[in-house]
C-alpha positions in Angstrom: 0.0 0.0 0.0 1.5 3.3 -1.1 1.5 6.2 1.3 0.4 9.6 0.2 3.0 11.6 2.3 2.7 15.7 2.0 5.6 17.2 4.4 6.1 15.4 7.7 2.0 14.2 7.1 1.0 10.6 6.0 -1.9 9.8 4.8 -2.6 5.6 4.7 -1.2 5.0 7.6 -3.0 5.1 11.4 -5.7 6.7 12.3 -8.0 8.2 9.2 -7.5 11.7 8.9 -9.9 14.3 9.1 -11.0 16.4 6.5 -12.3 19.9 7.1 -13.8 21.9 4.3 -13.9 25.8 4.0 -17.5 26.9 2.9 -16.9 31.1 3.1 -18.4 32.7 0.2 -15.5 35.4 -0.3 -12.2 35.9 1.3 -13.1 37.7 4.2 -15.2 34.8 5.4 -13.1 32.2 4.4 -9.8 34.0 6.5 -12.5 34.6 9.6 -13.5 30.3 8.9 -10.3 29.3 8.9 -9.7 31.0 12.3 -12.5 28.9 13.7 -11.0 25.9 12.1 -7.2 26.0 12.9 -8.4 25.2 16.5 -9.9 22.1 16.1 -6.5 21.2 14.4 -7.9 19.8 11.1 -5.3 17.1 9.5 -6.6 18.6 5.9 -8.4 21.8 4.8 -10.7 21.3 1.7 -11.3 24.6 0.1 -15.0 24.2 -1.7 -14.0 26.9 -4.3 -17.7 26.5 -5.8 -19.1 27.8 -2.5 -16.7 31.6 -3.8 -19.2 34.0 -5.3 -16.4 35.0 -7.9 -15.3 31.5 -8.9 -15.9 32.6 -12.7 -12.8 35.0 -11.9 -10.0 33.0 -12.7 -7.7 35.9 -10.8 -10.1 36.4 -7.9 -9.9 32.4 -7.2 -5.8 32.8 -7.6 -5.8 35.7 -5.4 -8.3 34.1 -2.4 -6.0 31.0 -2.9 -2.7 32.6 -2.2 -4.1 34.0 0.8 -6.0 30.7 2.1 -2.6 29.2 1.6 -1.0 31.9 3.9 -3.2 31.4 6.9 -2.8 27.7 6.8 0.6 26.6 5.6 1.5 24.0 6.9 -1.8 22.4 7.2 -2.4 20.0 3.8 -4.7 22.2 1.7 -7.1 20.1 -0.9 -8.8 22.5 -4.0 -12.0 21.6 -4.9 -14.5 22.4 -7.3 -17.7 20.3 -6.8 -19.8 20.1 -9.5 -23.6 20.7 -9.8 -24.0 17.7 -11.2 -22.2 15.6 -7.8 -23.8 18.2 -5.4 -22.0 21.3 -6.1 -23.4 24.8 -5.8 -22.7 26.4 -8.9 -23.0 25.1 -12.7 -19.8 26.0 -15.1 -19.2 24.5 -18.3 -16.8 21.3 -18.7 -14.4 23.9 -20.1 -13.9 26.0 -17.1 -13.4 23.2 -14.9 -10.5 22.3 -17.1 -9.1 25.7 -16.7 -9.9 26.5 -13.3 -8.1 22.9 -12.5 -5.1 23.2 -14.1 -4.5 27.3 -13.0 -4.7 26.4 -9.4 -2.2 23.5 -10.0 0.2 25.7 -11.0 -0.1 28.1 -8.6 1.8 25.7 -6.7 -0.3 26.7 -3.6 -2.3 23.6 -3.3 -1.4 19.9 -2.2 -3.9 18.3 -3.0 -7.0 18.6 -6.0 -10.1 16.8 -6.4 -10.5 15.7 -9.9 -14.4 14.2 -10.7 -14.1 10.8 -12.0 -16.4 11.8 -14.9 -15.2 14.7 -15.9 -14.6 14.4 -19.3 -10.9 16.3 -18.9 -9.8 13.7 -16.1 -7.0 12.3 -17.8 -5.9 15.7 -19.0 -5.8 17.2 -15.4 -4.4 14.4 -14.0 -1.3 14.8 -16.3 -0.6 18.2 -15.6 -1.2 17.8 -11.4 1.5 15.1 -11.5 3.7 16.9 -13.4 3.7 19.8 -10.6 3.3 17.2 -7.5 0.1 18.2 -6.8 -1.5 14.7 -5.9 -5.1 14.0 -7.1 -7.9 12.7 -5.1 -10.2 11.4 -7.6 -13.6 11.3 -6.6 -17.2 10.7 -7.5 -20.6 11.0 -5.4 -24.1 9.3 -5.6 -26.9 11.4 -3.9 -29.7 9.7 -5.2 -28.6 5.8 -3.8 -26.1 3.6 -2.9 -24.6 1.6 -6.2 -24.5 -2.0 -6.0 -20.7 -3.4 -4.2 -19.7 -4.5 -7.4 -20.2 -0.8 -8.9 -18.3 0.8 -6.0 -15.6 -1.5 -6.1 -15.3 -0.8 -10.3 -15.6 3.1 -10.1 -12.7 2.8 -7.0 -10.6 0.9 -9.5 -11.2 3.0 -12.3 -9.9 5.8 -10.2 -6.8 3.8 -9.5 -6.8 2.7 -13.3 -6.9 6.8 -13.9 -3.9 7.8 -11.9 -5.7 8.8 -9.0 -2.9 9.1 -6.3 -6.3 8.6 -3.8 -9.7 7.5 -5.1 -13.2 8.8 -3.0 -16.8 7.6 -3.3 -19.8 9.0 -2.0 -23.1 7.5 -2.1 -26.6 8.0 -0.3 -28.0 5.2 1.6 -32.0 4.5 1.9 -31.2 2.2 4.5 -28.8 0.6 6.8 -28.3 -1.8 4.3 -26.9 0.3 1.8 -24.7 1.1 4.4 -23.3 -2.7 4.7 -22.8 -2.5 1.2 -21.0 0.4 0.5 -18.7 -0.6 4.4 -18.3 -4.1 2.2 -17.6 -2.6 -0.6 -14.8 -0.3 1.0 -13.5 -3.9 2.8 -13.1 -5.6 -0.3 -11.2 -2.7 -2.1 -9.1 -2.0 0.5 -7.5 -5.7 1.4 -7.6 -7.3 -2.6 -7.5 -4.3 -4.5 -6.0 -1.1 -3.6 -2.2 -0.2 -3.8 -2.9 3.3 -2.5 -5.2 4.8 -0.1 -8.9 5.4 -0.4 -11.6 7.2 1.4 -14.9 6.1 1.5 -18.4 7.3 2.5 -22.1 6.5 3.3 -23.7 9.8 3.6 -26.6 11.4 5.7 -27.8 10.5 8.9 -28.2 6.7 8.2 -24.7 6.4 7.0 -22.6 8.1 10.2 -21.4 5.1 11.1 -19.0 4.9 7.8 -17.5 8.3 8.5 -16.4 6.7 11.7 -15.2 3.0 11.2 -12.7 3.9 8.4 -9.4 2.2 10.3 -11.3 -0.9 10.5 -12.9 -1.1 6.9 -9.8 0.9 5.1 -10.9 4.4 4.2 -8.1 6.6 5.0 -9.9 9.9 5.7 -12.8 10.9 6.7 -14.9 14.3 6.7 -15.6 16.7 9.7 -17.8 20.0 9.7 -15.8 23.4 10.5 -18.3 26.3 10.5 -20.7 24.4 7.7 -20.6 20.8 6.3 -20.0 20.5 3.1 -22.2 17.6 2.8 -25.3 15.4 4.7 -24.4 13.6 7.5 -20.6 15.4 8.8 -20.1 15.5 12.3 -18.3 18.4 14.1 -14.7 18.1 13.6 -14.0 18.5 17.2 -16.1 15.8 17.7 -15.1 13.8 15.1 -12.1 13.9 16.8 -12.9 12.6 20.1 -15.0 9.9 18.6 -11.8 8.4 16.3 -9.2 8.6 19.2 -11.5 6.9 21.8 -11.4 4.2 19.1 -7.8 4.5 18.7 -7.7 3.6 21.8 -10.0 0.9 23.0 
């Protein structure tokens, strides 16, 4: 299993990690989120860039990066652009997300990037984010269900297939069941099929419990809420916290 190591940070290895995303609509609130973040100690920032009310400005997004990257270095920082079509709050053309993608990559003030498995310029972005070591966490979310274990596991491997340096599914359950299923799924990638990390997730209230039990079904991260989650089902990332070390240690 290949480690995904960013600094004197590993990510693969012990406890998952814990993702928090910054949801500020412009810079101001963004700088004032991340000072109410920094003290939970977040292993990762996610910047949701399509949260920013002047995402469309290709020099506004450069300029709000530099100074996200200021505030938090050295903390990990992840870029990413959900689309509307995987949850995202705004709609831009494939185009855009191409260019937006590959300017912030060579900023050189990110460490990490999401990168939508079905974008149709994956391959493309993945190239030039490898070429600036910028590693990609390719991802893809379900809101409507819970594909079947077989899917999951296919769509992880594509990912891996893809270049993805870490591959991340989302999917909604309807019931606990499809909480087995995608914990199973997750199980089965992890121990036969994966040669690098993944992070996994059930979503909502119904699928907690997978945000939770990543160390003992393989996902390698997991997602806490800052001042907003970012999507159904996110615990506080304080309490995240508390939760994942009293498992540590029992």
């Amino acid at each position: 299993m290949k480690i995904v190591s960013i600094r004197d940070f590993h990510i693969g290895e012990g406890v998952p990690k814990i993702i928090v995303p910054l949801m500020g609509k412009n810079k101001d609130q963004l700088l004032t989120e991340i000072k109410t973040i920094q003290q939970v100690s977040p292993d990762i920032v996610e910047w949701r860039a399509d949260v920013l009310v002047d995402i469309e400005n290709i020099e506004a997004v450069k300029e709000t990066l530099s100074a996200i990257r200021k505030a938090l270095f050295p903390t990990p920082l992840l870029f990413t652009f959900r689309s509307h079509r995987e949850g995202g709050n705004k709609e831009i053309k494939d185009a855009y997300y191409k260019q937006l993608l590959e300017e912030v990559i060579l900023t050189k003030e990110i460490d990490l990037i999401d990168v939508e498995l079905f974008s149709p310029h994956v391959s493309e972005i993945v190239e030039i984010a490898k070429a600036k070591d910028v590693f990609v966490i390719m991802s893809n979310h379900d809101f409507e269900k819970t594909p079947m274990k077989e899917e999951i596991i296919r769509r992880l491997q594509r990912m891996q297939e893809l270049g993805a340096h870490i591959p991340k599914i989302a999917v909604m359950p309807k019931n606990p069941m499809d909480v087995l299923t995608l914990l199973d799924a997750t199980y089965t990638m992890y121990s036969l099929h994966a040669d690098r990390p993944i992070i996994t997730m059930s979503m909502a209230s119904t699928g907690v419990i997978s945000r939770l039990a990543g160390e003992t079904f393989g996902s390698a991260a997991t997602f806490g809420a800052g001042i907003e989650a970012s999507a159904p089902g996110q615990i506080p990332a304080a309490e995240l916290r508390r939760i994942l070390e009293t498992l540590q240690t029992n």
